[in-house]
Each structure stands twice: as C-alpha cells, then as structure tokens.
C-alpha positions in Angstrom: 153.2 150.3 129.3 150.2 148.6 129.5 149.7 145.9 131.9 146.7 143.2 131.7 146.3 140.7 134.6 146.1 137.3 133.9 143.6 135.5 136.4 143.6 131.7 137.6 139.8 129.7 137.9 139.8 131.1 141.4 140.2 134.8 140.1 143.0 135.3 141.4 145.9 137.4 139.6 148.7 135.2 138.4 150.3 137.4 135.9 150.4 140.0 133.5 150.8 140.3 129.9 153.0 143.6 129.2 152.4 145.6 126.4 155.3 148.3 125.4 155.0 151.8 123.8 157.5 153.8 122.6 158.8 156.4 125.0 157.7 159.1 122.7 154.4 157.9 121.8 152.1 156.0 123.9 149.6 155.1 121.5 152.2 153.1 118.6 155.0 151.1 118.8 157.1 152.4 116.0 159.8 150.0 115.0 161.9 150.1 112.2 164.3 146.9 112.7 162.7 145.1 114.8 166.2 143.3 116.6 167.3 147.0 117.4 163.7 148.0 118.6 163.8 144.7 120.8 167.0 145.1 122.0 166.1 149.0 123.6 162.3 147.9 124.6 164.1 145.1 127.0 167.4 147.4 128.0 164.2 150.6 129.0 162.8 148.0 130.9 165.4 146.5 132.9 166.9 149.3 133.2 164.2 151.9 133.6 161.0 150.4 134.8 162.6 147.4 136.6 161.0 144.3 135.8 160.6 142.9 139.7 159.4 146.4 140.6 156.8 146.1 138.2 155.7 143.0 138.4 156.3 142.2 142.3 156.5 137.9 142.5 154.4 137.1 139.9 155.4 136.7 136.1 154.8 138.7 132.8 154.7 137.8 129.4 155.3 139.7 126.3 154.8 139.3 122.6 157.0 138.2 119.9 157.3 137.8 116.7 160.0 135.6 114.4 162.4 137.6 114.5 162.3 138.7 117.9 162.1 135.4 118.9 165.4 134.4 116.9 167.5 137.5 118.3 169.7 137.4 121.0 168.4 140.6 122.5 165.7 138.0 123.8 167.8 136.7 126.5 168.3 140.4 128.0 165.2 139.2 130.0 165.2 137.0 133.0 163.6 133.3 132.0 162.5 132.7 135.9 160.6 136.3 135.4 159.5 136.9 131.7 157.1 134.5 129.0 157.4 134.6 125.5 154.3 134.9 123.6 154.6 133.4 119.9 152.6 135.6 117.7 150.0 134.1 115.6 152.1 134.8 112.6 155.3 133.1 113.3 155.8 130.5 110.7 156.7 127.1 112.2 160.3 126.5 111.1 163.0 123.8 112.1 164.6 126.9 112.9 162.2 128.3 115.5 161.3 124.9 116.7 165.3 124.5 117.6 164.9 128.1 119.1 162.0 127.0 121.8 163.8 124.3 122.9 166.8 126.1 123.3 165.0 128.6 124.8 162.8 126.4 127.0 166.2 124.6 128.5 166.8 127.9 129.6 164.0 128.2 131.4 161.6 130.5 129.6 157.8 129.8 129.8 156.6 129.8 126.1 153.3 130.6 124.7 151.3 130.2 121.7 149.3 133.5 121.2 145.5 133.8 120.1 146.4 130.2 118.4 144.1 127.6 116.8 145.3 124.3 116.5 147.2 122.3 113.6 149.1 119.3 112.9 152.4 121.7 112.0 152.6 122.4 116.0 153.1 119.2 116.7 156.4 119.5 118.4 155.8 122.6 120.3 152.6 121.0 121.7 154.6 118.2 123.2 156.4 119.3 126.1 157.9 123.4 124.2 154.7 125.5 124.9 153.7 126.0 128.4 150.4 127.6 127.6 147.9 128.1 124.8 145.8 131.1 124.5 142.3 131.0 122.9 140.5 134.0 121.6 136.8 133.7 123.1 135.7 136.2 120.1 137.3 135.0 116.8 137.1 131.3 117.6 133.6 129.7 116.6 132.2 128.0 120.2 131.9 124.8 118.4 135.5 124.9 117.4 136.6 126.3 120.9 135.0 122.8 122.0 136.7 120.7 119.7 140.1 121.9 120.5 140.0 122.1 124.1 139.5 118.7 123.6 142.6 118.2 121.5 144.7 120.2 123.3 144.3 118.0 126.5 146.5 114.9 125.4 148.8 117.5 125.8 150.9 119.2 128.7 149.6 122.6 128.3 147.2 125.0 130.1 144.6 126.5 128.1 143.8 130.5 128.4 141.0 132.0 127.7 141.4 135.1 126.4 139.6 138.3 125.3 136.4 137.2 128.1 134.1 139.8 127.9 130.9 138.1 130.3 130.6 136.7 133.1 128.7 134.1 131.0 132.2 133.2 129.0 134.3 133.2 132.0 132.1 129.9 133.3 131.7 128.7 130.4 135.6 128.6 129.2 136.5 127.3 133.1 133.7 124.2 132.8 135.3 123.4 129.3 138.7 123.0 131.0 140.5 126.5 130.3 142.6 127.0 133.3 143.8 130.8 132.8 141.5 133.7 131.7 142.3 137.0 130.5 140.1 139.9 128.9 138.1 143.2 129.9 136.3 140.8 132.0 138.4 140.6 134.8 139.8 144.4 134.4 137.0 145.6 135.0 134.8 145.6 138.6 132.1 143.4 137.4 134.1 140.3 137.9 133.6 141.0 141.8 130.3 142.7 141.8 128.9 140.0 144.0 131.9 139.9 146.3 132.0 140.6 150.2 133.2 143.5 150.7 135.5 142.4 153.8 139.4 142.7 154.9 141.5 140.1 156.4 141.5 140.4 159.8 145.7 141.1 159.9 144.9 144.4 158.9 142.0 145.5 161.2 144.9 143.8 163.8 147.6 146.6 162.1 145.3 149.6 162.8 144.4 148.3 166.8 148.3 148.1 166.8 148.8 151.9 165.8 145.8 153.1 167.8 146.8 151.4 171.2 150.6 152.8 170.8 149.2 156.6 169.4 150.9 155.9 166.2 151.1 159.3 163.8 147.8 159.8 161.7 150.6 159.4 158.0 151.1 155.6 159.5 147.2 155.3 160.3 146.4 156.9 156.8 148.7 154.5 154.5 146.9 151.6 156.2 143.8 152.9 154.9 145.2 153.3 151.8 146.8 149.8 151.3 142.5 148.6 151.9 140.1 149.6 148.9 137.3 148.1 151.4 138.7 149.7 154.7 138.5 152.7 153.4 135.0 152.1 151.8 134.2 151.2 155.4 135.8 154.4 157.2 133.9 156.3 154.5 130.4 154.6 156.2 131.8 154.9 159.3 132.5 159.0 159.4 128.9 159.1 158.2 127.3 157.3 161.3 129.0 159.2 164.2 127.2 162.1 165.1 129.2 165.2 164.2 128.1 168.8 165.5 129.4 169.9 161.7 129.2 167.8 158.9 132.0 168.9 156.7 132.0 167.2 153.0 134.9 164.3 152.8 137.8 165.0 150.3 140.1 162.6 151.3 141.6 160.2 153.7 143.5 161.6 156.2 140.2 163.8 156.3 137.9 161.0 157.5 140.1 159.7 159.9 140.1 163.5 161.6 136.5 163.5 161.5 136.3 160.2 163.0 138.9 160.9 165.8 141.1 157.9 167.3 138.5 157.2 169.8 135.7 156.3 167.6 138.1 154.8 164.9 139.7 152.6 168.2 136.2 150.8 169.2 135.5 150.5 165.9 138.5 148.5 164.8 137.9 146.6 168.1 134.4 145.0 166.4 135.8 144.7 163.3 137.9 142.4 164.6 135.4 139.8 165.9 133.2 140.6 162.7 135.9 140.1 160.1 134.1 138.0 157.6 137.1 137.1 155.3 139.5 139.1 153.2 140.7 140.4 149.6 143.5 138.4 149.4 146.3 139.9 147.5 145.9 139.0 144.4 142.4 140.1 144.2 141.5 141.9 141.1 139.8 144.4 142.7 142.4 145.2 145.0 144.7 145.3 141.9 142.7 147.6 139.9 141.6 149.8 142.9 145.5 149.9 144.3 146.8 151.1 141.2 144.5 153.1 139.8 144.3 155.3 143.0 148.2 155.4 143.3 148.6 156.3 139.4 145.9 159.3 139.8 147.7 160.3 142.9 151.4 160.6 141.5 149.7 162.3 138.3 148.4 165.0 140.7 151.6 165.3 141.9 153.4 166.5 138.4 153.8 170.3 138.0 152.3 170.4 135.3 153.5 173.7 134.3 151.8 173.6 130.2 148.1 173.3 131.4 145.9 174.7 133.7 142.9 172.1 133.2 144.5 170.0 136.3 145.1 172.4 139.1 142.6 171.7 141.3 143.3 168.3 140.8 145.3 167.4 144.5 146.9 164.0 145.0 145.1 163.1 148.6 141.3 163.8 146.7 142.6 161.5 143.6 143.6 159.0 145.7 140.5 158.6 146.9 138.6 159.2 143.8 140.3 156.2 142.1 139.7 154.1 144.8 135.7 155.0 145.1 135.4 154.7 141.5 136.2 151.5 141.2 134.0 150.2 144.5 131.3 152.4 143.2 130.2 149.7 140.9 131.7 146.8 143.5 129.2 147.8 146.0 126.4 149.2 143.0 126.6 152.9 145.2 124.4 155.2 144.0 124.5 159.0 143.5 122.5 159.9 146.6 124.3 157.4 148.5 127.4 159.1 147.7 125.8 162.3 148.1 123.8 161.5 151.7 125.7 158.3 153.1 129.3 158.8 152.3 128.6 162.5 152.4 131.3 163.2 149.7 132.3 166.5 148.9 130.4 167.8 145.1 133.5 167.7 143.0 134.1 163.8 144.0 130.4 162.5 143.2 131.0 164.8 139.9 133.9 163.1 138.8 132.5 159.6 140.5 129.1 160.0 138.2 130.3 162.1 135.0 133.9 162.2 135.0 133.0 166.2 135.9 136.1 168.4 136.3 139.6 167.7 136.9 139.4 164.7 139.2 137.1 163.8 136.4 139.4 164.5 133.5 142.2 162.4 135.8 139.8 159.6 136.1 138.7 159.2 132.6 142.7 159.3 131.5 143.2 156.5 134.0 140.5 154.5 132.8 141.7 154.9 128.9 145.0 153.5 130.2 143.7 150.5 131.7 141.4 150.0 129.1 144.6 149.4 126.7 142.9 153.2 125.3 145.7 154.3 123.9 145.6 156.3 121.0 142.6 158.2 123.2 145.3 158.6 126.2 147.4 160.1 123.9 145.4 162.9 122.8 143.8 163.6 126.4 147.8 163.7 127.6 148.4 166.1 124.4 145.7 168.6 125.5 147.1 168.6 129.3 150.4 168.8 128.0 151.8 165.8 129.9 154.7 163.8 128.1 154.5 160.0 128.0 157.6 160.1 129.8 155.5 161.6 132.9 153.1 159.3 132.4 155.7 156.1 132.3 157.2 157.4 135.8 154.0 157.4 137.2 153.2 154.1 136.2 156.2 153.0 137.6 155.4 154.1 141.2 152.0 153.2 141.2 152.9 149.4 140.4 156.1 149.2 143.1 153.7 150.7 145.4 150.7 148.4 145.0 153.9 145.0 144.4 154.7 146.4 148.2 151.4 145.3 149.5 151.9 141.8 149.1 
C-alpha cells in the first residue's frame, strides 16, 4: 500500500491518500472486473490491514473510478473514515450525480481528482464535492490562477497537488489552496529549516523513568518515539568523555555509553531549554517514525531465500532510518557523522551511499515511499521477500507510529 500524506498550510499532516497493490504484485494493480477487484481491495483492508490501525485519527482517501463509484462494494468502507476521489475520467452523469448525493448523505467526503474546471460540474461544485485537487505540473500557472478564482464562490477546499518546491508550496497557499500534497512534503526538505526541538512532555517522560530507575527497553522506546531526541542523544554520547570510544550502532547502545547519570542531568536542562516541539503531525516525525519502524520489522523477517540481508539487524536499522531522514533535516555531513556522532562505518556507508545491507534496506524503503514501485518490486525479487512480507511490515510500522499520537 502506499500511503502519501496530505498536509494543511501549517504543514501539518491531515491525511493520506491510499494507494492499493495487489497482494501478489506490488508494483500493478491487476483488475479484471473492476466491482469484484473493489469489492476484495476494501474486504483486504478492513479486514487485513485495519483501516484505524493504519490511519490512526486522521482520514484517507482513495481513488475511484465510474464504476467503482456506482458499486455497492463502496459502502464496505466507513464514510466518518474514508474519501472518495472521482477520477479525472468519470463522465458526469445524472447517474453519478444521484450517486454523490446519495453517497454524501451518508457521510462520505468526496473529491474531484487532478480536476480542471467546467460548467458540466456544476452540481457537484455546489455543496457534493468536499475538496478539489489541482495538479501543480499539468495545469498552465495562468489557468491555476483563473480557477482558483472560480472555484471560491464555491464550498470547496482547494489541493494542491503534485508540489514539487518549496517555491510552489507558497505560491499555491498565497493563491488560496488550503491542502497540499506531492514529493514536496515526503520528503525532508519541507523542514530543512526547522528547529530541531521536542516538546517538553517528553524530556518530562524520560526524568520520570530516570528518577524511578525504570528498565533501559522503557528508556529506549522513548528515544525511539523522538526522531530529534535521539538526534540529540546521538550529540550527547559524543560530548561526555569516554575512556573508550566505541562506534554507535544503535539505541539502546548510546544510552549505555551515556549511563543514567549523565542521561539524568542532561534531561534535567533540557527541560528548561525546551525550545518548542514536533507536534504530532509533523512530517518529519511521520516520515522518520515510519520509515525507521518499517526497516526495523524488515530486519526482523527470516529471510530464509537470500543472504544479501544478514547483517542487516533491526536495532542498527532502526536507527539508520531515522538518521537518514535528519541527515538532510539538520544538513549533517559525512565527517560529522564520522567525528561528531561517531557512528559506526557500516551506518555512515549506508547513510552516504546506500553501502551494504543497511544500505540495500534503506534504498528499498525509500522506493516505497517514493510511490517506486515497480523498482521495489525487483529489489524485493532479488532478496527474495514476498509482497506479502512487505504488506505485514507496513502494517506494523504505521500502528506503531498511529500509537504515538
């Protein structure tokens, strides 16, 4: 499945348009009849993904076509939860129109996808569609300015989609867009300039385990649930004097080389230095959560057809997917990953060059995000993982980033 966030003008995550593959090919969606292929894509992910546990509280939308739109299968999908994206091809008939309302009196959000506007939308405009969603690339900038300003004497919300620049992303938002979607925001360039800081709840969490001696697993997954903590403990390991510098691999590693002592007074300035936090629906802490947590649960397959991935362990992957991502956050260097962080050589291989296994895990999880499929596919061919694997994982990495909130 893939999963792209959906971000609000204050780049926040408000969503997520889902995007399903077949169970036995990641890369296609092979349908044959398309009411049967919608009615076992919804039933697979009610039933096996869980739609709550993938999308925690906030709301997903998927794409339909006629068809779909017209089958009852459709209704297999909590309206409080799921939007309905008409494709651009749907044909405006009284049939569908009757369709939307019926389906907007149920409560379904409905949306027009990568639409441009015309007279025959008329009744959908007017109180049917929820949202409209612009593509930034196909749509000539003079005509992206003309309809925005047709669109508003109606109830809608405008999306920009397919926002590649930082450049687009202010323009679309001055022009009156609302909602924003595209590479953009998947990738860590939107919050390049961002403070790297935590909320001050959780620096009050790890003072709460320290004072009461709580077991280093507890300590750990508090780390883990903090891209920027653990960016911090990284620095942190580095400026204690150590009589033997050992090379960091993961974690639970640092916080041993640290030792509750040090890790206690530092937590204790934190506190009064706190200057803000990621709030939870922060794109970085989104991609960074579940890219970490979806290389870790790879790891932990036996992967018993390949031996490219042995040395790939779950704790060092972990930490490789969150350090890749904050890598180009924080603009870290490769001597300052090397000297600073003091990482051990086969993370800064896989952090610069995709080297190795950890590098070869990396790279997979990036093609994934990246809507990469057909290339996922191969790499997961040549490692000899099924798509099936790689669903499960998916799964776990999502309800595990949905439980930070």
């Amino acid at each position: 499945m893939g999963r792209q966030p959906i971000l609000n003008g204050l780049e926040e995550v408000v969503g997520y348009e889902l995007l399903f593959r077949s169970p036995k090919s990641i890369a296609t969606a092979t349908i044959e009849c398309p009411v049967q292929a919608t009615s076992r894509v919804m039933l697979d992910v009610i039933s096996s993904f869980g739609i709550r546990e993938m999308l925690g509280d906030l709301p997903g939308y998927i794409n339909v076509d006629a068809e779909m739109l017209l089958s009852d299968a459709i209704q297999l999908l909590p309206s409080d939860v799921i939007g309905l994206e008409l494709l651009e091809d749907v044909v405006i008939t009284p049939a569908i129109v009757a369709r939307c309302r019926d389906l907007k009196a149920q409560g379904y959000q409905l949306v027009l996808d990568d639409h441009r506007y015309g007279p025959q939308y008329e009744e959908l405009y007017d109180g049917l569609v929820d949202i409209i969603k612009m593509d930034m690339i196909t749509t000539p900038l003079d005509d992206q300015y003309r309809e925005v300003e047709l669109f508003k004497r109606y109830p809608v919300k405008l999306l920009a989609e397919k926002v590649d620049s930082r450049h687009v992303y202010l323009r679309c938002r001055k022009m009156g867009f609302e909602l924003f979607q595209g590479y953009f925001f998947a990738r860590p360039s939107l919050v390049k300039k961002a403070r790297l800081a935590n909320s001050s709840s959780t620096f009050f969490q790890l003072m709460q385990q320290l004072s009461r001696d709580a077991d280093i697993n507890e300590i750990e997954q508090t780390f883990k649930q903090s891209p920027a903590l653990t960016y911090k403990l990284l620095l942190l390991v580095n400026s204690v004097s150590f009589s033997i510098r050992e090379k960091i691999r993961t974690v639970r590693h640092a916080i041993m080389q640290v030792g509750r002592q040090h890790l206690k007074r530092w937590v204790q300035l934190a506190i009064f230095a706190d200057d803000g936090g990621l709030g939870v629906h922060n794109p970085l802490l989104e991609m960074a959560a579940v890219r970490a947590a979806f290389m870790e649960e790879l790891a932990r397959l036996e992967l018993s057809k390949t031996r490219l991935l042995r040395y790939a362990q779950p704790d060092e992957c972990f930490m490789l997917g969150t350090l890749s991502v904050l890598k180009d956050v924080c603009e870290i260097g490769t001597d300052d990953m090397r000297k600073n962080l003091n990482l051990s050589d086969d993370l800064v291989g896989a952090l610069v060059a995709h080297e190795g296994d950890l590098g070869t895990m990396l790279c997979l999880a990036e093609m994934i995000e990246q809507l990469e499929f057909e290339e996922a596919e191969q790499c997961l061919g040549r490692l000899g993982v099924s798509p099936d694997l790689v669903l499960d994982c998916q799964k776990k990495a999502y309800s595990w980033r949905n439980s930070l909130v």
